[in-house]
N, C-alpha and C positions, 0 to 999 in steps of 0.2 A: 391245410391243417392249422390249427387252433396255436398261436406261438407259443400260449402257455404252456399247452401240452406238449408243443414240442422243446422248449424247457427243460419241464419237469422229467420226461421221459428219457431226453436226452444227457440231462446231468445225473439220473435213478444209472444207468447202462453204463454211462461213460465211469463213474465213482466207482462203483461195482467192478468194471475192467483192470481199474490204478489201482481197487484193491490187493486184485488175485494178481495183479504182476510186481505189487511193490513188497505181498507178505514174506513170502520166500525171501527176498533182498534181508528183510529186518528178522526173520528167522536166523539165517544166517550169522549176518553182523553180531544179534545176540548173544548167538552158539559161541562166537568168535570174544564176546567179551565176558564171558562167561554171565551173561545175565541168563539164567534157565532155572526151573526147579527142578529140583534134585530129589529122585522119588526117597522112601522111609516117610517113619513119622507119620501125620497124615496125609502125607502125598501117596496115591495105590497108584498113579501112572506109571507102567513099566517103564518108563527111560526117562530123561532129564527132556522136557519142553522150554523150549523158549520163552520168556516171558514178557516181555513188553510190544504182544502184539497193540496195541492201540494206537501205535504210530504207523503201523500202516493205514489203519482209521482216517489217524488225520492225516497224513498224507496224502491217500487219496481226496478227500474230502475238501483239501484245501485247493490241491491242484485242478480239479473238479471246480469249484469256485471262480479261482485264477482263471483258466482258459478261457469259461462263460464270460468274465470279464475281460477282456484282452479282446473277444470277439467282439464286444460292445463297444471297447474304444477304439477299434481300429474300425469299427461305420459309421463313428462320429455323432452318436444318437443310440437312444435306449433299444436295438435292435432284439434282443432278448431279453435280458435281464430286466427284473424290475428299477424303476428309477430310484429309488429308495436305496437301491446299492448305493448311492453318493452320499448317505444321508449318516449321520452319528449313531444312528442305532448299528449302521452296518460296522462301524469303525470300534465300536462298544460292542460286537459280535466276534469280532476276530480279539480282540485282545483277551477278552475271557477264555476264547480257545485258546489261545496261546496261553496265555498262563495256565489253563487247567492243564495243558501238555506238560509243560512245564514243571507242577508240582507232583504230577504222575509220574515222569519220568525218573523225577530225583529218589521217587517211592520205589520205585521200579531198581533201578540202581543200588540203594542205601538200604534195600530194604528197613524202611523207619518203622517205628512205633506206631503201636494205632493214633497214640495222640498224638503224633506230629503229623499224622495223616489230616486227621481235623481240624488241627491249626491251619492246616495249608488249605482246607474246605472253608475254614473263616476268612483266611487271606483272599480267597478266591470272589465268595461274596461280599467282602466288603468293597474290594477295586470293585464289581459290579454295580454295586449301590453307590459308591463313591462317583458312578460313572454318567448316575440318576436314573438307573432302571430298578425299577420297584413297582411292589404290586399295591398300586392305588387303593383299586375297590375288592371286596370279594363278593359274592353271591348270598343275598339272603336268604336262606331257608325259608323264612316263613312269609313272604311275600310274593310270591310267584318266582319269577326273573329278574325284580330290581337287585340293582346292587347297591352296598354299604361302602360309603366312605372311611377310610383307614386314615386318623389323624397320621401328622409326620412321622411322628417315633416311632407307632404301631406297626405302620406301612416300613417303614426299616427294619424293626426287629424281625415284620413276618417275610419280608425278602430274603431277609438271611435268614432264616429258618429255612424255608423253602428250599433254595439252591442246598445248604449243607446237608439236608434232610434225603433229596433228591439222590445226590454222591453218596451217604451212607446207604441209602434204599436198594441201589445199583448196585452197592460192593456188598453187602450182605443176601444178596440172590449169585453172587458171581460163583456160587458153589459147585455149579455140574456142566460140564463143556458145553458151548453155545447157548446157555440160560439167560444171562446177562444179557446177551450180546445180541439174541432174539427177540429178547421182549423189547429191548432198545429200540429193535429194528421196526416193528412194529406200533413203538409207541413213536417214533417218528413219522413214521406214513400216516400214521392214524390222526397227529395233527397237523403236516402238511395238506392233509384231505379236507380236513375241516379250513383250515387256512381261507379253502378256495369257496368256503361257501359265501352267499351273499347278506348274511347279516355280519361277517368276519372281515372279509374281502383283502385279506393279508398275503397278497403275492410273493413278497420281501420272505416272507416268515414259511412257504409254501416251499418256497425255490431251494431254499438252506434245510428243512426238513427230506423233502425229496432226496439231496445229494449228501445228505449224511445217513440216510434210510439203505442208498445205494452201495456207499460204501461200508456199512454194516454187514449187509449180507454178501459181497464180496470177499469179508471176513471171514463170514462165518462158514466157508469153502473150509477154511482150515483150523477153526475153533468147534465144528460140530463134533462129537464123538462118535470116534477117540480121536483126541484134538492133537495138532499140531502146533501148537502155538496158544498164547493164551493169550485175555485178553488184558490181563496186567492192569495195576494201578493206573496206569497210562491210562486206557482204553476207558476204563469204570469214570476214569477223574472228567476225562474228554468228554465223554459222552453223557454223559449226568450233568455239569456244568451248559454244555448245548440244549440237552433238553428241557431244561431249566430254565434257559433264558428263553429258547422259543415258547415257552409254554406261558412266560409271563406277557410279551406281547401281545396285542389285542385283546378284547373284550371277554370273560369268563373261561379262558382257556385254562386257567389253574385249577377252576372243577373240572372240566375236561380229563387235565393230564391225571387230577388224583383217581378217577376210575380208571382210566387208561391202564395207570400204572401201580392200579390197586392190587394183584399179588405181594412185589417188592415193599411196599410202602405200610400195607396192615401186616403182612408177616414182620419188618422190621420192627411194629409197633409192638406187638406180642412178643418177639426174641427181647425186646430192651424191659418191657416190662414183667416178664418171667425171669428175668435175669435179676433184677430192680428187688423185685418180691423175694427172691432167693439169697438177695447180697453178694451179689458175684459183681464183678467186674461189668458195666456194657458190656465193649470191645472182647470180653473172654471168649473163643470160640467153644460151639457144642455142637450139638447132632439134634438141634430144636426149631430148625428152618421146615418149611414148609416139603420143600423137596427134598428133603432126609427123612422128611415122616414117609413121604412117598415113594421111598428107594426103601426105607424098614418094612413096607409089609407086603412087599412085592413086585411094584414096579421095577422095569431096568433103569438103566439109564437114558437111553432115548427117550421111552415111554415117559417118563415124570417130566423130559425136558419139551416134548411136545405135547402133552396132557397142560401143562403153562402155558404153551403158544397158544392151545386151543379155547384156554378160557382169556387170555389177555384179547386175542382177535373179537371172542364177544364183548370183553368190556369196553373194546375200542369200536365194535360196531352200535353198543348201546349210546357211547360217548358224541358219536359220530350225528346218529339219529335222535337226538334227546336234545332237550333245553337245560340251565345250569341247573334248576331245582331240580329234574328229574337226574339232572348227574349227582349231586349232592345226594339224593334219597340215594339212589342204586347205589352210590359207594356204600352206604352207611349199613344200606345192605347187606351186602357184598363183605362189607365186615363182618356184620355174627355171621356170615354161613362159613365164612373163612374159618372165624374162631374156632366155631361146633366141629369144621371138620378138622381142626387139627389137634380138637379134645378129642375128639371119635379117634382118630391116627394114632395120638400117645398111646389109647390105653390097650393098643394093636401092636405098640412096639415095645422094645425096651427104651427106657429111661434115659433123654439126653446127655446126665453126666454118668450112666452105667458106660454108657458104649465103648468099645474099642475102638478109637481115632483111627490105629493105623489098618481096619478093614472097609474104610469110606473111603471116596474121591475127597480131595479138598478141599476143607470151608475158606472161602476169604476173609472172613473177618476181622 
């Protein structure tokens, strides 16, 4: 067999396993520190859930990492893992995990404010850029494939955009049990796959998408609806900071990840700027998410959470099989049909600030 693939497959299964055995553990301990939400309001979940599943995430995700490496230094030689694990990107990979654990958790805990969620989304990208990962070039629309160079400043402020953009995008889909936590799941396989193709050739960047892919849907065992567990600031902060730096990696992955993860990213653009236009608050929560229009005129809950799987799996198979221009166009795309149908959705529902909060699931915002 292929190493890589026995890698990849092996850290997708192993991750996915430290999920389902670590969630229950951080269920618990939760339960036990009273970190849960507490149904009323807009919480419709009959009983109080745990909340900072995303540390089972990274738990498994790390120890997943850990073992594959531990197997490579006890053969004395890059026996699995890519070589590049020894390398500062790898070392500049873990730290952002950790810190993004880190300010999730304290979310998690402290339940804070939305703006000191975002301060902690700016701490988070600046250590990153601070660390010198940034996104050099992007994809020029109107030249084929080439891409634009991003003086210094530009390439910094759109780094940080990117990562903070990335966490808001996440936590503003974290609305309906395993939403979040699916598309995550999918928008990491979707760029560990491309990872391996041959104008890419990012094994490094393949190996850590796989095993955080793995350990998502080992999650999402007990995040699908009706959840047990949620996937918490934690989870959103983790997994949005990871996706984010693998996405900056290698060559035009950032058109990539923006179709990939074009539901989260143009719905967030529509909620901030319908908000904007109204004078409300960003951060205010409503009933103006994309999957609230789709629970207003009939979908259940599964149905709208898997009606998303189905359209991110094509955006991730367009991303997949397309060059950066054709990903650029198809996003841009992909934007007015989104918009159209979430003008068609309103004028089929009632009014996101008519509604009654406490007959919805939970917005995260």
């Amino acid at each position: 067999m292929n190493p890589t693939w026995l890698l990849l497959g092996a850290s997708t299964l192993v991750a996915a396993l430290l999920a389902v055995a670590v969630a229950p553990v951080v269920a618990n301990l939760a339960t036990r520190l009273g970190m849960v939400d507490v149904p009323g309001g807009r919480r419709r979940h009959p009983r109080p859930i745990p909340r900072p599943g995303g540390v089972a995430i990274a738990v498994a995700f790390g120890l997943t990492i850990l073992a594959f490496w531990l197997v490579d230094r006890l053969a004395g030689f890059p026996f699995l893992i890519p070589e590049e694990v020894r390398s500062p990107r790898f070392t500049v990979t873990a730290l952002a995990a950790l810190l993004a654990l880190v300010v999730g958790l304290l979310d998690d805990v402290f339940e804070l404010r939305a703006r000191w969620q975002f301060l902690g989304h700016l701490l988070i990208a600046g250590v990153i850029v601070a660390a010198g990962i940034r996104i050099d070039t992007v994809n020029d629309p109107l030249s084929g494939d080439s891409l634009i160079a991003l003086a210094p400043p530009l390439a910094v402020a759109f780094t940080v955009f990117w990562i903070v953009g990335m966490n808001v995008a996440l936590n503003f889909i974290d609305g309906l049990d395993g939403l979040a936590a699916g598309v995550a799941a999918i928008a990491a396989f979707t760029f560990g796959a491309m990872a391996l193709l041959p104008q890419v050739n990012e094994p490094f960047v393949a190996w850590m998408s796989f095993g955080l892919g793995g350990a998502i849907c080992g999650f999402l065992v007990f995040n699908f609806h009706p959840a047990r567990l949620f996937l918490g600031t934690t989870g959103v902060t983790f997994i949005g900071t990871l996706l984010a730096v693998l996405s900056i990696f290698g060559t035009s992955k950032v058109a990539a990840a923006l179709l990939v993860l074009g539901v989260p990213i143009i719905d967030t653009f529509y909620v901030l700027a319908r908000r904007a236009l109204q004078g409300r608050a960003p951060f205010a929560p409503d009933r103006g998410h994309f999957h609230h229009r789709l629970l207003d005129v009939g979908f259940s809950h599964p149905q709208a959470v898997l009606f998303i799987y189905s359209v991110t799996l094509a955006l991730g198979a367009i991303a997949f099989l397309s060059t950066g221009m054709v990903q650029l166009y198809s996003f841009a795309t992909f934007a007015v049909l989104l918009g159209g149908a979430v003008m068609v959705l309103a004028q089929r529902s009632p009014k996101a600030e008519e509604l009654d909060p406490a007959l919805y699931p939970e917005d995260a915002d």
